[in-house]
C-alpha positions as a Markdown table, in Angstrom:
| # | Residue | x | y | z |
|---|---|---|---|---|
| 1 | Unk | -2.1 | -11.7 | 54.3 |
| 2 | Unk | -5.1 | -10.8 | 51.9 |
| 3 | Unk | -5.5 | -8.5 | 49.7 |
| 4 | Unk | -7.8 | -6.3 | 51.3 |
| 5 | Unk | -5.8 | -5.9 | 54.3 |
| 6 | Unk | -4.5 | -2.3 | 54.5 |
| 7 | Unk | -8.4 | -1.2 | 53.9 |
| 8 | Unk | -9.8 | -3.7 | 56.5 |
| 9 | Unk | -10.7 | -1.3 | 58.8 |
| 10 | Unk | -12.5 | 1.1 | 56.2 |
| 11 | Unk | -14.5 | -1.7 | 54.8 |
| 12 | Unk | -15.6 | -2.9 | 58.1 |
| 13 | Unk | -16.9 | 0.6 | 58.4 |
| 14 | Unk | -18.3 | 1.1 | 55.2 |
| 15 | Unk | -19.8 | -2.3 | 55.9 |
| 16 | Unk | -21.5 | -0.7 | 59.3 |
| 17 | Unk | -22.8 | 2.0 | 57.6 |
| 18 | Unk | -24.8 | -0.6 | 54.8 |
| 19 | Unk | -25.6 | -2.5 | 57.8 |
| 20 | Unk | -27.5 | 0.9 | 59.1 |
| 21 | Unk | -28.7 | 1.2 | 55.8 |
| 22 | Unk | -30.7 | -1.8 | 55.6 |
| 23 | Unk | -31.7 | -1.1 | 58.9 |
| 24 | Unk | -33.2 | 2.2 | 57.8 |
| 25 | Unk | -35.0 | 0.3 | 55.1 |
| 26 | Unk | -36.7 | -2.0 | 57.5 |
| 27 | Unk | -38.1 | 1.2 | 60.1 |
| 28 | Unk | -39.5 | 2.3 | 56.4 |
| 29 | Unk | -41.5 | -0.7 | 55.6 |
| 30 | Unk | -42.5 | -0.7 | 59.5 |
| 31 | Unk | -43.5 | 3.2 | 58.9 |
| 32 | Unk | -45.3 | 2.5 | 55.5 |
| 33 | Unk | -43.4 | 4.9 | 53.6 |
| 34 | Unk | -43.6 | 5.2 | 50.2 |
| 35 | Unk | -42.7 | 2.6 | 47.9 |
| 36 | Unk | -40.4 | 4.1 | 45.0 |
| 37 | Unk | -38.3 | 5.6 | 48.5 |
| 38 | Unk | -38.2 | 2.4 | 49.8 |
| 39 | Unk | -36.7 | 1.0 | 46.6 |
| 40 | Unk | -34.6 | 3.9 | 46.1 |
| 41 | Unk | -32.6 | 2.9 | 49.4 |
| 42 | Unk | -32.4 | -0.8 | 48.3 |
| 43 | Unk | -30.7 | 0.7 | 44.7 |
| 44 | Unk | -28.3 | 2.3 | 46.9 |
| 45 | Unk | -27.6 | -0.6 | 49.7 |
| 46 | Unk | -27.2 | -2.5 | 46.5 |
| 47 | Unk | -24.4 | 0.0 | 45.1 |
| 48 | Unk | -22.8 | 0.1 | 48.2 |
| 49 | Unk | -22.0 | -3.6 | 48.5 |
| 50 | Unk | -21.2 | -3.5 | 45.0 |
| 51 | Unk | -18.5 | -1.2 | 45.5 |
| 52 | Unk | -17.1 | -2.7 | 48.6 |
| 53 | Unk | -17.1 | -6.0 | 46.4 |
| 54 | Unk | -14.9 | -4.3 | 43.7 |
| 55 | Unk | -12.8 | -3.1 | 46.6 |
| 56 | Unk | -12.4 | -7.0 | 47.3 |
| 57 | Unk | -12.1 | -7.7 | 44.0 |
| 58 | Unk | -9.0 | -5.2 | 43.2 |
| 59 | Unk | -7.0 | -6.5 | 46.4 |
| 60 | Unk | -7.6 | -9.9 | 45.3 |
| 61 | Unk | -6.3 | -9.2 | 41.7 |
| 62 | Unk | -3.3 | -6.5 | 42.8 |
| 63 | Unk | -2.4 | -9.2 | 45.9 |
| 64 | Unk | -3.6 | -12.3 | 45.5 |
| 65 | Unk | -3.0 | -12.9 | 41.9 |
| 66 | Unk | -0.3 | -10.9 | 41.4 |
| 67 | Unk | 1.7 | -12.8 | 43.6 |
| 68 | Unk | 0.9 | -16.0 | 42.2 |
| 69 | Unk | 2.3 | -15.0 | 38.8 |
| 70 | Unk | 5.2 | -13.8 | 40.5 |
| 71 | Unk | 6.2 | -17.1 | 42.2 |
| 72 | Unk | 6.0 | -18.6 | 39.1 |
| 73 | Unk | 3.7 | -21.6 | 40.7 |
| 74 | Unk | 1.5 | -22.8 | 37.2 |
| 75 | Unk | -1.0 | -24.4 | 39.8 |
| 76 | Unk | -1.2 | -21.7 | 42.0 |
| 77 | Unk | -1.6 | -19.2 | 38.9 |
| 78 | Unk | -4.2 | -21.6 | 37.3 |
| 79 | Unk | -6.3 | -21.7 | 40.7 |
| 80 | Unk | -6.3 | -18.0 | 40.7 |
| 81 | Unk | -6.8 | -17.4 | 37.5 |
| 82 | Unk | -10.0 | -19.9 | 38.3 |
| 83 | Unk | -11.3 | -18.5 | 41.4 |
| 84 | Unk | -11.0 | -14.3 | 39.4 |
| 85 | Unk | -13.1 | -15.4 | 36.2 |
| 86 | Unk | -15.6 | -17.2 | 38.8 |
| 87 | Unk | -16.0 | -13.9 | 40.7 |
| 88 | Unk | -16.1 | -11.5 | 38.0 |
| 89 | Unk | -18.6 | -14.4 | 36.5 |
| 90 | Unk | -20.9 | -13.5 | 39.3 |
| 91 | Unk | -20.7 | -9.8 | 39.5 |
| 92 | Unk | -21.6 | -9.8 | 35.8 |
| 93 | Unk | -24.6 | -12.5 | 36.6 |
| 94 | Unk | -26.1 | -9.8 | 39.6 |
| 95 | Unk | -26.1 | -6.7 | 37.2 |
């Protein structure tokens, strides 16, 4: 089971309503609207998949991880520990 399991069905909707989002953004460019709006609603699609990603990120640490320390498993805590500072790595890199 992942980490993000018990929210599954919450992020698939948040995920939706991004989806709509960006959707929204495209009729806009179609429609010429203004520029500065247009970049406004990329700021918050942007935002929004950055929050689902810490959403990710927390079930990954509180699941994932945690129960590699817990087993006690040096590989299995190293190749988390690997894959966590690789993703937090590239969240810093995008802001």
């Amino acid at each position: 089971m992942h980490g993000y399991a018990e929210d599954k069905p919450r992020l698939i909707k948040r995920l939706h309503r991004i989806e709509g989002q960006v959707r929204g953004i495209e009729r806009m460019l179609e429609e010429d609207r203004y520029c500065i709006d247009i970049l406004t609603q990329i700021a918050a699609v942007k935002t929004a998949l950055e929050q689902v990603g810490a959403q990710l990120l927390e079930g990954h640490v509180t699941h994932c991880v945690h129960d590699a320390i817990a087993s006690g498993d040096v590989e299995a805590v190293d190749e988390k520990t690997a894959e966590l500072l690789a993703v937090v790595q590239r969240f810093v890199k995008t802001r």
